[in-house]
LUMMI-48618 format. One record per residue (C-alpha): residue number from 0; x, y, z. Coordinates in Angstrom, 3 decimals. Example, Ala and Ser with C-alpha at 12.3 -4.5 7.8 and 13.67 -1.06 7.14 Angstrom:
2
drendren = 0 | X = 12.300 | Y = -4.500 | Z = 7.800
drendren = 1 | X = 13.670 | Y = -1.060 | Z = 7.140
end
This chain:
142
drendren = 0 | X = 8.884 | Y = -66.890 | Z = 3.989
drendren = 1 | X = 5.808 | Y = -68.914 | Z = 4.952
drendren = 2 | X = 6.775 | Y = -69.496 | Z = 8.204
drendren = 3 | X = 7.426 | Y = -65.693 | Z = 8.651
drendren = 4 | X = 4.171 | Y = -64.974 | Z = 7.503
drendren = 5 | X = 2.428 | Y = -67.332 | Z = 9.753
drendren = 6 | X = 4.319 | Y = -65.826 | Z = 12.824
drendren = 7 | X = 3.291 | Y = -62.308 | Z = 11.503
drendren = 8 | X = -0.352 | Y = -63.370 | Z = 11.346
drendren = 9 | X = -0.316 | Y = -65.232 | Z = 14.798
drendren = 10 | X = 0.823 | Y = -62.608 | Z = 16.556
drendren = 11 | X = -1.652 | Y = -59.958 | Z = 14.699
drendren = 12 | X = -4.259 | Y = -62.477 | Z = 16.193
drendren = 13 | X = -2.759 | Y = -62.399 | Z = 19.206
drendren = 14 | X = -2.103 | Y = -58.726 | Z = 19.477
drendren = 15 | X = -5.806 | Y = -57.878 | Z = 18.201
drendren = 16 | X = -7.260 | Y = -59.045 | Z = 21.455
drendren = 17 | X = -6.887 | Y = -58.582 | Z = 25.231
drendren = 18 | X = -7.842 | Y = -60.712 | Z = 28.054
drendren = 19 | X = -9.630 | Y = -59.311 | Z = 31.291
drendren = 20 | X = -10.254 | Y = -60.803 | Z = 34.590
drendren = 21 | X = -12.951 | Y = -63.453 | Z = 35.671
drendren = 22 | X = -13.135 | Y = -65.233 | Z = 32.588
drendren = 23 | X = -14.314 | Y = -62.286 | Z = 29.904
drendren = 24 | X = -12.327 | Y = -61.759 | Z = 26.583
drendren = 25 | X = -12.592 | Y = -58.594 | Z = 25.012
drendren = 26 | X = -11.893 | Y = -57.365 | Z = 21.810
drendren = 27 | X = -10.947 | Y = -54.836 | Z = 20.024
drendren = 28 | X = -14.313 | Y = -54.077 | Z = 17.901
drendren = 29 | X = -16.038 | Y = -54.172 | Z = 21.447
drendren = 30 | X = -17.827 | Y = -57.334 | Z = 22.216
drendren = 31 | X = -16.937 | Y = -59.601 | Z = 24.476
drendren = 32 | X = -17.275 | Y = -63.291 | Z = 25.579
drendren = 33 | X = -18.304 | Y = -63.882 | Z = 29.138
drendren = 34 | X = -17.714 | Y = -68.088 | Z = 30.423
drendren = 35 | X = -19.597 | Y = -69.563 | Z = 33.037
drendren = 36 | X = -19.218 | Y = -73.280 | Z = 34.128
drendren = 37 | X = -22.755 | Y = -74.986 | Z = 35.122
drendren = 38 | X = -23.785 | Y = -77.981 | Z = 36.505
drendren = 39 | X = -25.704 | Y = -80.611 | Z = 34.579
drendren = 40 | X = -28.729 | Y = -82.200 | Z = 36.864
drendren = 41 | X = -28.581 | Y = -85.400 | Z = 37.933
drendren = 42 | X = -32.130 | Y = -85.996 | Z = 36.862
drendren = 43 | X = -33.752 | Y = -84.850 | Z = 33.307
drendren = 44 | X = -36.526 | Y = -82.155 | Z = 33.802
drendren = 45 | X = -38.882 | Y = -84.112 | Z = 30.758
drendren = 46 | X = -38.475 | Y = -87.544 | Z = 29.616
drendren = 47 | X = -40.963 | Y = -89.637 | Z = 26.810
drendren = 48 | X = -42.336 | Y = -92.134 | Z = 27.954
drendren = 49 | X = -40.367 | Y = -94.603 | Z = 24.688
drendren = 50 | X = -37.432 | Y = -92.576 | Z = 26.122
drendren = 51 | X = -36.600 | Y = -91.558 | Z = 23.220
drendren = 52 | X = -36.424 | Y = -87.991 | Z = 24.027
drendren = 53 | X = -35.427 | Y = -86.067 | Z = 27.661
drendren = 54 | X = -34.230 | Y = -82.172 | Z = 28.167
drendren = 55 | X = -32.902 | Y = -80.346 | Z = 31.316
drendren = 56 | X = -33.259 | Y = -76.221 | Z = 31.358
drendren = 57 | X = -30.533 | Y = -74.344 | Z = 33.216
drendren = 58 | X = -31.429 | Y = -71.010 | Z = 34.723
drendren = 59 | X = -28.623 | Y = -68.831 | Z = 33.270
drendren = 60 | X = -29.492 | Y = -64.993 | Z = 34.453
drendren = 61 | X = -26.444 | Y = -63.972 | Z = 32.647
drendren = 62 | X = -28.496 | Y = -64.559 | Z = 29.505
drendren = 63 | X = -29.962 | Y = -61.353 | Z = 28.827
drendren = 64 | X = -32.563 | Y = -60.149 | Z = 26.603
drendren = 65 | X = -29.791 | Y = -58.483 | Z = 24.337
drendren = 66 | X = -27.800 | Y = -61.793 | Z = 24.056
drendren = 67 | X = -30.993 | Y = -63.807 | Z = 23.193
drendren = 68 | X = -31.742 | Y = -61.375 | Z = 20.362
drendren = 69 | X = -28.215 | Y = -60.566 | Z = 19.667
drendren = 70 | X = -26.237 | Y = -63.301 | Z = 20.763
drendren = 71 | X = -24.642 | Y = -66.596 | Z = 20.596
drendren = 72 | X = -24.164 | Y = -69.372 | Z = 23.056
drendren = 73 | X = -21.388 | Y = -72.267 | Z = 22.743
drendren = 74 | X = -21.917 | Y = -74.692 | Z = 24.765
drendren = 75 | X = -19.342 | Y = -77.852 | Z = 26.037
drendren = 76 | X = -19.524 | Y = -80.503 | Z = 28.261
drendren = 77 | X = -16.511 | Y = -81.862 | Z = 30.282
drendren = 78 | X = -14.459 | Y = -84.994 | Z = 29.321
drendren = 79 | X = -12.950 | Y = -86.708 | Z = 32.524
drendren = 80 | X = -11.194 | Y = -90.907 | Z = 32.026
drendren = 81 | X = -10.302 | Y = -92.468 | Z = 35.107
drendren = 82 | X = -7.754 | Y = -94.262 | Z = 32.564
drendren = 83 | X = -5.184 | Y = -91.429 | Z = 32.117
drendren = 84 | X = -6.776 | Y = -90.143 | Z = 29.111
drendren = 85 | X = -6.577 | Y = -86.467 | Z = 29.378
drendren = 86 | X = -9.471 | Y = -84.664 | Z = 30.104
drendren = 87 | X = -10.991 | Y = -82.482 | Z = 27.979
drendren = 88 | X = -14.095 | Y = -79.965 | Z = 26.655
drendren = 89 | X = -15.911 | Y = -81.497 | Z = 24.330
drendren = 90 | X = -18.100 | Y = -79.025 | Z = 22.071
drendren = 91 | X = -22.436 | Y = -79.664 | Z = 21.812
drendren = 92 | X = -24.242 | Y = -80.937 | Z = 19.102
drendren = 93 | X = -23.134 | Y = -84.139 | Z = 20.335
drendren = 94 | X = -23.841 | Y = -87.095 | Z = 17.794
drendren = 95 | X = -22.919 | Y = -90.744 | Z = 18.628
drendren = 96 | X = -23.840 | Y = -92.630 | Z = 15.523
drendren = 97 | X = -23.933 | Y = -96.478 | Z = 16.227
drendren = 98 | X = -25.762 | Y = -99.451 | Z = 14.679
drendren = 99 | X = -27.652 | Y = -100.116 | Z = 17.897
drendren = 100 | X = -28.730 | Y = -96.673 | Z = 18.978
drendren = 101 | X = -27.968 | Y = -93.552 | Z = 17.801
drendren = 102 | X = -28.092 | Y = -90.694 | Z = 19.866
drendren = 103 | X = -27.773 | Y = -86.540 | Z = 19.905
drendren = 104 | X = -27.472 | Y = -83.749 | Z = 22.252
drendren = 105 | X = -27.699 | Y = -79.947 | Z = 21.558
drendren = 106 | X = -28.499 | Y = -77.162 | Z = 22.911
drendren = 107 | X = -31.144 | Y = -74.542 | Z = 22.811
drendren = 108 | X = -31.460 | Y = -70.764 | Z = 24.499
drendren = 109 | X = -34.265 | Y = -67.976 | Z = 25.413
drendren = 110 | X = -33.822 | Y = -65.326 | Z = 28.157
drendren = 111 | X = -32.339 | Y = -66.631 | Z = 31.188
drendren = 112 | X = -32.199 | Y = -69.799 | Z = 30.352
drendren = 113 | X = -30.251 | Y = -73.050 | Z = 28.418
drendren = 114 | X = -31.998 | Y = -76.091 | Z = 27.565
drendren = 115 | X = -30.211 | Y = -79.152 | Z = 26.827
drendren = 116 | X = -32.450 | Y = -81.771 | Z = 24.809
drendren = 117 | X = -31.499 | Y = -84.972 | Z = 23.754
drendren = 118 | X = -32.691 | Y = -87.689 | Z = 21.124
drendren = 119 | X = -32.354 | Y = -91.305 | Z = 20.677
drendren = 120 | X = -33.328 | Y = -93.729 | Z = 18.222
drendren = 121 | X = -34.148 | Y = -96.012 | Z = 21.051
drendren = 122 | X = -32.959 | Y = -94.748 | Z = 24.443
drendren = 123 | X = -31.619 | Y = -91.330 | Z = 25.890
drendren = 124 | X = -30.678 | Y = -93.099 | Z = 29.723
drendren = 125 | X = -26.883 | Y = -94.024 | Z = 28.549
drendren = 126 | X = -26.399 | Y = -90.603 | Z = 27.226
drendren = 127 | X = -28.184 | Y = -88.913 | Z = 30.136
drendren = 128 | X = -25.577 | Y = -91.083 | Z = 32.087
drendren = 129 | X = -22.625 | Y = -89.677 | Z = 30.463
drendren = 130 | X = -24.090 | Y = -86.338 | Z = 30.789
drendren = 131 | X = -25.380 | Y = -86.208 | Z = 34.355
drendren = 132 | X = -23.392 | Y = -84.053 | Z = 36.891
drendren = 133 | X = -20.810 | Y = -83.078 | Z = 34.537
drendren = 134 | X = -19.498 | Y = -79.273 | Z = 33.997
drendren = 135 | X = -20.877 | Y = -77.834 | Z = 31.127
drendren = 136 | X = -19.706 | Y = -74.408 | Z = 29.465
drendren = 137 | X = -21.183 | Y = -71.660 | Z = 28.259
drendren = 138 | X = -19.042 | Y = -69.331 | Z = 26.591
drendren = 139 | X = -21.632 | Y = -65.909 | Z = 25.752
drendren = 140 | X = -20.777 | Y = -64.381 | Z = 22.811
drendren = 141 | X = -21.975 | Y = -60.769 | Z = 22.187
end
């Protein structure tokens, strides 16, 4: 009986929701989710001078003045292993919690724009590193 009634409620899930071309999602109840796939710079727009802090902004035109007031923005940067690990999205805040130097990354959003700022307890750079050139994606929620 449970396993009928998880079948029943996937496919309600399923069922409640249809999927459009280019990447949009909507749903029944009218909003929709649009994705787009950026670029992370290979350079931070602002770093401290301890380095303990750096951001890059994104134009995103696609963020309108109804999403920044209505909104959400998810945002996820790409996983890729040259050692056959698969790759993989992987979702921001990012939080590496070490002994030697923490670090974070999230995200922030106004009007046509995405800022991604990041904060160390000593350095940013290895983080930047891992960062830097990667796909990062925005999935719009409105």
């Amino acid at each position: 009986m449970k396993k009928l009634l998880y079948i029943l409620s996937i496919s309600l899930i399923i069922n409640g929701c249809s999927i459009t071309g280019s990447g949009t999602a909507v749903y029944e109840n009218g909003s929709n989710n649009e994705v787009i796939i950026l670029k992370v710079p290979s350079e931070p727009d602002t770093i401290s001078d301890d380095m303990q802090y750096a951001n890059f902004e994104i134009e995103v035109p696609e963020i309108t003045k109804d999403i920044y007031k209505n909104g959400s923005i998810n945002a996820y940067i790409e996983r890729t292993y040259d050692d056959g690990s698969p790759s993989r999205w992987s979702q921001l805040p990012q939080v590496f919690l070490n002994s030697e130097n923490s670090t974070s990354a999230y995200i922030s959003f106004g009007e046509g724009f995405i800022r991604v700022s990041m904060q160390s307890e000593e350095t940013v750079e290895e983080l930047f590193e891992m960062f830097k050139e990667r796909n990062l994606k925005l999935v719009i929620v409105n």
